[in-house]
N, C-alpha and C positions, 0 to 999 in steps of 0.2 A: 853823622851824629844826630841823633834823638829821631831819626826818622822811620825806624823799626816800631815792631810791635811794641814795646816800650814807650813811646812817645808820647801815648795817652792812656795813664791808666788813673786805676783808682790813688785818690791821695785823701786827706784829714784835714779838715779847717774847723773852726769852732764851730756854738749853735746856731741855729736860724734867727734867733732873735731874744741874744740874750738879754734884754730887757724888760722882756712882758713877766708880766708878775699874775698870774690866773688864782682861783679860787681851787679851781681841781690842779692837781698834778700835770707837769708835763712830761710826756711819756716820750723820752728821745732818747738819741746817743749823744756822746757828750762831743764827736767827731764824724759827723755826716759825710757818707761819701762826696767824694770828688773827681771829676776828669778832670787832670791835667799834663800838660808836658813835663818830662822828669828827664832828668840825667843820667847817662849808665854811668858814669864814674866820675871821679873829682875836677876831672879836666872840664867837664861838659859841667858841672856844677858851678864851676869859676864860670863860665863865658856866660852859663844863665846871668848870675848876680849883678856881672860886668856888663849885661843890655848888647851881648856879641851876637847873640843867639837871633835870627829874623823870626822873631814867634811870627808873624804876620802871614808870611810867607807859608807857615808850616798850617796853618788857617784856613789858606788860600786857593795851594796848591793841593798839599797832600789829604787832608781832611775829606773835600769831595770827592774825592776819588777814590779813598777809602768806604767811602758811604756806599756809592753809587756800584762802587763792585762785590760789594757785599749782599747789595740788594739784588746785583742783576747773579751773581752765583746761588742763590737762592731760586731765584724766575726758573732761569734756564736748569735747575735740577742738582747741581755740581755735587751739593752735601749729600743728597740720598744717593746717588751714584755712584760716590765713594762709600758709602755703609750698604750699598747693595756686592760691592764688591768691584767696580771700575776703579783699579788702584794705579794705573799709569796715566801718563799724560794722554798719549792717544787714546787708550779706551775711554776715559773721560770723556775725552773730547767725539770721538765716535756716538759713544752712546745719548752724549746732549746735544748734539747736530752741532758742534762749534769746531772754528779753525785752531786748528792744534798750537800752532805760535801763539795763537792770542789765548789760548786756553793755558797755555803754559807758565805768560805774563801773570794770567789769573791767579793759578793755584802758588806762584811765590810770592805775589802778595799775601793770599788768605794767610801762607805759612808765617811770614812775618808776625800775622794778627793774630799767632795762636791758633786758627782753625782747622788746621791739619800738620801732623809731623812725616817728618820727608826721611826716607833713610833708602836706598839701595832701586833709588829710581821708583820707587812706591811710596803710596801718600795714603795716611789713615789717620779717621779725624781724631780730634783731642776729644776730654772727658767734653770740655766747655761746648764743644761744637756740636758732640751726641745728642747732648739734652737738649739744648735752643735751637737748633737750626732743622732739624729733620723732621720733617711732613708732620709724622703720626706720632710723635711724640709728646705727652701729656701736656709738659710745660712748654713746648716748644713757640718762638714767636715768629712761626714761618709764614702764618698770614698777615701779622704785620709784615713783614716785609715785600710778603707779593702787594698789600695795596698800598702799601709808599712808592716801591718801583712801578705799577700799572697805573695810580687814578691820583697820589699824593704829589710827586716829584712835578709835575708839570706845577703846581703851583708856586714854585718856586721862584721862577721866570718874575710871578707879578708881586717877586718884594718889594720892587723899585716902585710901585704905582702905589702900593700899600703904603711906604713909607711918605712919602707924596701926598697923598690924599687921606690918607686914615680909611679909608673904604676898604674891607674887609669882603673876601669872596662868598662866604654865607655857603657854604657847599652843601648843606645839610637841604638846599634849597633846588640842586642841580644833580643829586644822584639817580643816576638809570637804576634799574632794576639789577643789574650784573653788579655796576659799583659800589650798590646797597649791599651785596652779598658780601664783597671784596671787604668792606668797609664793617661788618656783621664780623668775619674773621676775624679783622685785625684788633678789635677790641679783646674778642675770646682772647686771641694772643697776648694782647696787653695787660688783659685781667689774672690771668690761670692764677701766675706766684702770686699776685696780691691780694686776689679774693681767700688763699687760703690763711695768709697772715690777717686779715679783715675777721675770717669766723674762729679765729684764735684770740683775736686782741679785741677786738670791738666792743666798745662799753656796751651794756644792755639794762634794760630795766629790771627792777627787782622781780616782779611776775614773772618776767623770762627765766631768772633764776633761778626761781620757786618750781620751774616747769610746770606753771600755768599756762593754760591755753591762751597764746598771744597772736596780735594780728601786726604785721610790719606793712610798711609802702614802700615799694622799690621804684624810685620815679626816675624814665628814663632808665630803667633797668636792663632792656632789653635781652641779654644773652644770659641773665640772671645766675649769674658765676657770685655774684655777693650774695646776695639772698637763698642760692644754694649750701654756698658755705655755714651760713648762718643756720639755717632748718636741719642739714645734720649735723650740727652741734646739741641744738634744742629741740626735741619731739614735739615739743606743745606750739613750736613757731609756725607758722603756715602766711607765705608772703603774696601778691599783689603785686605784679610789675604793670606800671602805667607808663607806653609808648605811643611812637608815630606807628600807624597801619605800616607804612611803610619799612619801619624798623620792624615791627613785629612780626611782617612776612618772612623776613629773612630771618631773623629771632628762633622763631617757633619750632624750626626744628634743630638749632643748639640746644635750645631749653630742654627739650623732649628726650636728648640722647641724654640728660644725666639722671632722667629716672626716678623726679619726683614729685612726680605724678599731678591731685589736686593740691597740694602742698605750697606749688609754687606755678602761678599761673599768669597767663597776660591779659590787661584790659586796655583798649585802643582808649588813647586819649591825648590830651595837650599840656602838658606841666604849667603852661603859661594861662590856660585860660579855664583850665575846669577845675571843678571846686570838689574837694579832696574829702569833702563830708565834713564831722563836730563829732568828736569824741572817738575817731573809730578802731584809732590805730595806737599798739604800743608803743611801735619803734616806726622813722622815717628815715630812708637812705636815701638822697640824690649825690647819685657818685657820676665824678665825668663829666657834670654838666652847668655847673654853675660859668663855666670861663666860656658857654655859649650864650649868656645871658647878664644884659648890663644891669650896671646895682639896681637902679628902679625896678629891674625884672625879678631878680637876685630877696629884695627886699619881699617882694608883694609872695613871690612863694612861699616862704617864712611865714609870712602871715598867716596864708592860707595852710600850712602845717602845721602851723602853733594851733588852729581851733582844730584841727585835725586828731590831735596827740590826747591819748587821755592824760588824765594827771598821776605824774613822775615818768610820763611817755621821754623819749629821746630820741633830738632831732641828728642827724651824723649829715655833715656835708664832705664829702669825701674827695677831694680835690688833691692837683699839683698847686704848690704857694708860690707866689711871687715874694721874693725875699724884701722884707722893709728897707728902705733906703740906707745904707747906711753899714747894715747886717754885713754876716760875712758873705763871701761870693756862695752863692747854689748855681748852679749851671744848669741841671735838669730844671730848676723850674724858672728861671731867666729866659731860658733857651725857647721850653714850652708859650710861655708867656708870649714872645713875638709869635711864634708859630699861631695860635689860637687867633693871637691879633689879626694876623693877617688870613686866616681860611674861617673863621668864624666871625662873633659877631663882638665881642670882649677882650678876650683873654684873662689872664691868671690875677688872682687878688689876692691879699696880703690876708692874715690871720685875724689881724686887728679888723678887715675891711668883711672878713665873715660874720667876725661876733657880732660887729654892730647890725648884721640885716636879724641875724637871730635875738639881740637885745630890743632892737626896734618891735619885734614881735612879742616882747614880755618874755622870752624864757631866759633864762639861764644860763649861762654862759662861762668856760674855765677850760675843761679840758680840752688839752688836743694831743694826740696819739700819732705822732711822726712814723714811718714805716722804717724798716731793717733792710729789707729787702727792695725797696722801692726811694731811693734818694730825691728828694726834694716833696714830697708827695706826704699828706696829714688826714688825719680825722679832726673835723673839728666840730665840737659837740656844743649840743643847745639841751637844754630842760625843761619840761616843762612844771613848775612850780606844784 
């Protein structure tokens, strides 16, 4: 009972926070996605209501093991194996160097999850599997999961110390050269679907819209999947990603393979401590990065973006939200939130807790642009007057 692929799907709860009242429009659905455990028929719906059901259990046990085999059939090949045409258990298992028994445990789980349909002792993936999981695939988030399975998963171990001490691992502070790259992918991964709803939705300045020639700051941009989206939209955009050297080693050649050119480029710098110039820029983007930086860090950036912006420039901080107290449940960004806590330096802040670093900087402040495609996860926008 509820332990199939079913067990955890999408469901409907209200808004993030339906009591903020903004100046600009909030741009959401009125029913953000949700994970959770569902019932396949009436019987299993009675024992939910009735508290029969050990959700704890289903948490505890099946959850990680769902994760961790998903990430490790990814490592070891399994999805492209099957779309190269290894459609039996033992070829499978042949051609990814694994024991056929355990390779077999594997591929009834994945079928459970949706990832492959089974008929006649042959396994071929689903629509859902084609697109996300295989290598070369545009959208695909197959390097997110090679670096949760290789360089992510071990941190997991130090919840217990995390939750204990509030000491936070700072990884950004311990990656090799290899795990830079790993960790380079998994962003790409992370960004594809959202960077293209970003150069779709993303509020702009009126110059932009004029297709005047504008200048953007992509801070912490590094694989510059936002600021690409954004430039072909608009001919007159021409962006500036400011990174770690070290991110933008590994950066420099994603950026390269999308082919535009001096349009969008990197400059080696510090978000935290270099000065962003006075007047220079239309539009400012810090996506992905504010939940590595505490509000005093969080704050002083703003600042230095607000002299940054010309006037009716616009600042977007582009984050997962931590839901107000209170709100309905968001799981993606509840979830992210410890996660951040414990491998970074913060974690995830509320909407209210954004606008105030960008009000403290004099701009503007209203809109926020929730994503479709990306649950629990906003733009939230600053202006500069």
């Amino acid at each position: 009972m509820m332990t199939g692929a079913k067990s955890v799907c999408a469901s409907h709860h209200g808004a993030l926070d339906p009591q903020r009242r903004t100046a600009w429009p909030l741009e959401t659905s009125p029913h953000p996605m949700q994970l959770t455990i569902s019932p396949d028929n009436p019987l299993e719906w009675i024992a939910l209501r009735a508290n029969m059901v050990p959700v704890p259990l289903l948490h505890a046990q099946i959850m990680p093991v769902i994760s961790k085999a998903v990430l490790e059939a990814a490592d070891k090949g399994v999805f492209d194996a099957v779309a190269e045409g290894h459609i039996t258990t033992d070829a499978i298992a042949q051609h990814c160097k694994l024991n056929p028994k355990a390779t077999g445990e594997l591929l009834g789980l994945l079928t459970a999850l949706d990832y492959f349909e089974y008929h006649d002792g042959r396994f071929t993936l689903t629509r859902m599997a084609r697109k996300w999981t295989l290598k070369h695939e545009p959208e695909s988030v197959y390097g997110m999961m090679l670096f949760n399975n290789r360089v992510m998963w071990p941190w997991l171990d130090k919840l217990g110390t995390y939750l204990e001490t509030g000491e936070g691992i700072h990884y950004h502070d311990h990656l090799n050269p290899e795990q830079w790259n790993y960790y380079q992918q998994a962003m790409v991964a992370a960004s594809g679907s959202e960077a293209k709803e970003f150069g779709r939705r993303a509020p702009v300045p009126k110059a932009l819209r004029r297709e005047q020639r504008t200048q953007m700051l992509d801070i912490g941009g590094s694989h510059g999947q936002h600021s690409v989206a954004l430039c072909k939209r608009y001919a007159g955009l021409a962006s500036t990603i400011i990174d770690l050297p070290a991110a933008i080693e590994q950066a420099a050649p994603l950026l390269a393979r999308l082919g535009m050119g001096d349009r969008v480029r990197h400059v080696p710098g510090n978000a935290l401590t270099d000065d962003f110039g006075e007047a220079q820029y239309d539009l400012v983007l810090m996506s992905s990065l504010a939940h590595h930086f505490t509000p005093d860090q969080n704050r002083d950036v703003a600042r230095r973006v607000a002299q940054a912006l010309k006037p009716g420039g616009i600042y977007i901080v582009n984050e997962f939200i931590r839901p107000e107290t209170g709100a309905s449940p968001e799981l993606v960004g509840s979830s992210t939130d410890l996660f951040y806590g414990l491998t970074s330096t913060a974690g995830n802040y509320s909407i209210a807790e954004i606008q105030s670093w960008q009000r403290d900087a004099d701009l503007r402040t209203g809109k926020v642009v929730t994503y479709r495609t990306m649950p629990g996860r906003a733009m939230v926008i600053g202006a500069k007057p």
